[in-house]
N, C-alpha and C positions, 0 to 999 in steps of 0.2 A: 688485336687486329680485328675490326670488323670484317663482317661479308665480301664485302665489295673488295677490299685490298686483298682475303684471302682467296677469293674468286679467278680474280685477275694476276697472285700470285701464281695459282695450278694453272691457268693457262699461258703464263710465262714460260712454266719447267715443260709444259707439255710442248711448245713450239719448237723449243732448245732441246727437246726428247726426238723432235722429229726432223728437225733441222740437223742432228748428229747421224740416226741412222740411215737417213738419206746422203749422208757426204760420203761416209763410210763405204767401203764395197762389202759385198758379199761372198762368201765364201759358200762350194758347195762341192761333196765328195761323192761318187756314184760307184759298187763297186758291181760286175755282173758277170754272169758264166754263161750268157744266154737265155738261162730259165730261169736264174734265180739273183735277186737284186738287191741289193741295202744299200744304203744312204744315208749321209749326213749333213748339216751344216754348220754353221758357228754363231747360230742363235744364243744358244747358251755361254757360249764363248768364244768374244768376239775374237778375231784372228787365226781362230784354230778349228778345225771340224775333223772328228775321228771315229772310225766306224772299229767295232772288233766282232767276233760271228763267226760263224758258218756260214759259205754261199758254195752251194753244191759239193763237190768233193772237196773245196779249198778250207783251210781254216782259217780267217784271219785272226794273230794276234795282235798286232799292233798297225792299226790303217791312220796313219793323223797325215794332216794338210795345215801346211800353215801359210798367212798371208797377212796385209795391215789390217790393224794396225796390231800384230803379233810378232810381225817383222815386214821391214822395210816402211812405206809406206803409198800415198797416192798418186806421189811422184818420184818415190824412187822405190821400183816396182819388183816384188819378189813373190815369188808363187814356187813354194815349197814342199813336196810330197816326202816327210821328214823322216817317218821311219815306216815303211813297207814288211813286215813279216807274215811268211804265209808260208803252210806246209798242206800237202794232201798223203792221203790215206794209199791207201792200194790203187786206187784208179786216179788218174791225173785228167788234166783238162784245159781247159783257154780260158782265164781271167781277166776281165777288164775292168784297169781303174782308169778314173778320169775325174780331173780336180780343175777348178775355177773358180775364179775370185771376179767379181763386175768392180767398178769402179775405178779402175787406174784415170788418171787427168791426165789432160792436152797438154802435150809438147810442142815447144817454140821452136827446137832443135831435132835432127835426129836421132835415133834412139839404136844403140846397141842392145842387144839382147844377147845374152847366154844362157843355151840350153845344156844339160848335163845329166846321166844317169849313169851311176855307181853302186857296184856293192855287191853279193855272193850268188850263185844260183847251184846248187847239186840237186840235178835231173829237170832243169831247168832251166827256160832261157826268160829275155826280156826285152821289148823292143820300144823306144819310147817317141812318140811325136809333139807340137807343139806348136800352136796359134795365137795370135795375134786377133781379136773383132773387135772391128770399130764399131759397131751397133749396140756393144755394150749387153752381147744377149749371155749371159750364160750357156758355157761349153759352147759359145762360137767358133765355127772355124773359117772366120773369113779369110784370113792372110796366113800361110804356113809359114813359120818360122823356125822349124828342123822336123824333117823325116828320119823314119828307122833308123835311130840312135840304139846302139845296141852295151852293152853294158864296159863302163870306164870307155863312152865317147863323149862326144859334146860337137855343138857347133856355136858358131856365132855370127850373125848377122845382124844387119845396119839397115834401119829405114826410117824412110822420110818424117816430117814431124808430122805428128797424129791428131788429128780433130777429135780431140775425144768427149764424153768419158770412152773408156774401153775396156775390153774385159781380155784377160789371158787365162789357156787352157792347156795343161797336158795331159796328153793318153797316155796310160803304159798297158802292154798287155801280154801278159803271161802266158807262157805254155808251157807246161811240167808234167811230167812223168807220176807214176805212183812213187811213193817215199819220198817225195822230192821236199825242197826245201830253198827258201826264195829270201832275198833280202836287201832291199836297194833303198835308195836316195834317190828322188830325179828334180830337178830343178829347174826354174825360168828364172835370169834374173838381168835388170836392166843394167847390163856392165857397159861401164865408161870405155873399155878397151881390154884385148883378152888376154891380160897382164892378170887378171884375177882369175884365169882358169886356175892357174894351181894351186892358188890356197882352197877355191874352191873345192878343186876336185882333193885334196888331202881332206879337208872338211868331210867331206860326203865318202869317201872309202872307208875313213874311220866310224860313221857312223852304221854306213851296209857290214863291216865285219863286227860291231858289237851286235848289232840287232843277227846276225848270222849265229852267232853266239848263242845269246839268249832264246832264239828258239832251238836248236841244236840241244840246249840245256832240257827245255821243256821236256821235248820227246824222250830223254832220257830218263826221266823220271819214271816211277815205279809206278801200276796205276794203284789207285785207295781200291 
């Protein structure tokens, strides 16, 4: 292959490189106690972004987020905060996650949405919100789509068709005691009708009592 054909090869792949990450949405995880912040996104890997750390008193073990193309995709819209584990120490405090994915596409029809968060709390509680921005901004909140959902609730609501692209967001935000110990699912997902709350919510309980589990297990452990 001469120059020119292999020239014109890399900026083929390169068009098709950038024609892909631009269809795609983006995914991004923020987690915060007021003073202290960590983040992620799904650079690395597309569809999922996962934080683990320490942010002030809290520990996270397992912070993941998932979205398209890891699940669902850009028309059929799921934004998924998959496994949430977090314990604190002696002092407790107010934690905020908040996950977002850009790029959901334009609907011809109206769109259902179901929101849902499940899963354990001891010395803890959880409350979760949930938007809808058509501006496509990351952690927009231009259209509310369920308030203070508190843990094994859900809502579901129905709106107009959407000029998109769009971006969907949820908050959740923790308050826990000392020794406490936290363990949820929360979810957005664009349901056809709320006939799929319950497999959902079975879905998502079983996941908040293994991940309840497994950190439960941690603490117990002896230290080295």
């Amino acid at each position: 292959m001469n120059f020119r054909c292999t020239s014109l090869t890399i900026a083929a792949f390169a068009i098709a490189a950038s024609y892909t990450l631009a269809a795609r949405g983006e995914i991004f995880l923020s987690v915060t106690d007021g003073a202290h912040t960590g983040s992620a996104n799904d650079g690395s890997s597309p569809g999922i972004a996962a934080f683990s750390g320490p942010i002030g008193n809290f520990t996270t073990s397992v912070d993941a987020g998932a979205g398209f193309p890891a699940v669902g995709s850009a028309t059929d819209a799921i934004l998924d905060l998959t496994s949430l584990d977090l314990t604190t120490g002696t002092a407790g405090g107010t934690l905020t996650i908040s996950l977002t994915e850009t790029g959901f596409a334009t609907t011809t029809a109206a769109v259902g949405f179901l929101s849902r968060i499940t899963g354990n709390e001891v010395g803890s509680s959880a409350v979760m919100n949930t938007y809808l921005d058509t501006s496509n901004t990351p952690f927009g909140t231009g259209t509310l789509l369920a308030s203070g959902l508190l843990d094994n609730q859900s809502s579901f609501v129905t709106v107009p068709p959407i000029a998109g692209p769009y971006s969907l967001t949820e908050i959740v935000t923790v308050i826990a005691g000392g020794d406490s110990l936290t363990s949820l699912d929360a979810a957005i997902i664009d349901a056809p009708e709320p006939g799929s709350l319950a497999l959902l919510g079975l879905g998502l309980l079983a996941a908040g009592a293994l991940g309840l589990r497994r950190a439960a297990d941690r603490r117990a452990l002896p230290l080295g």
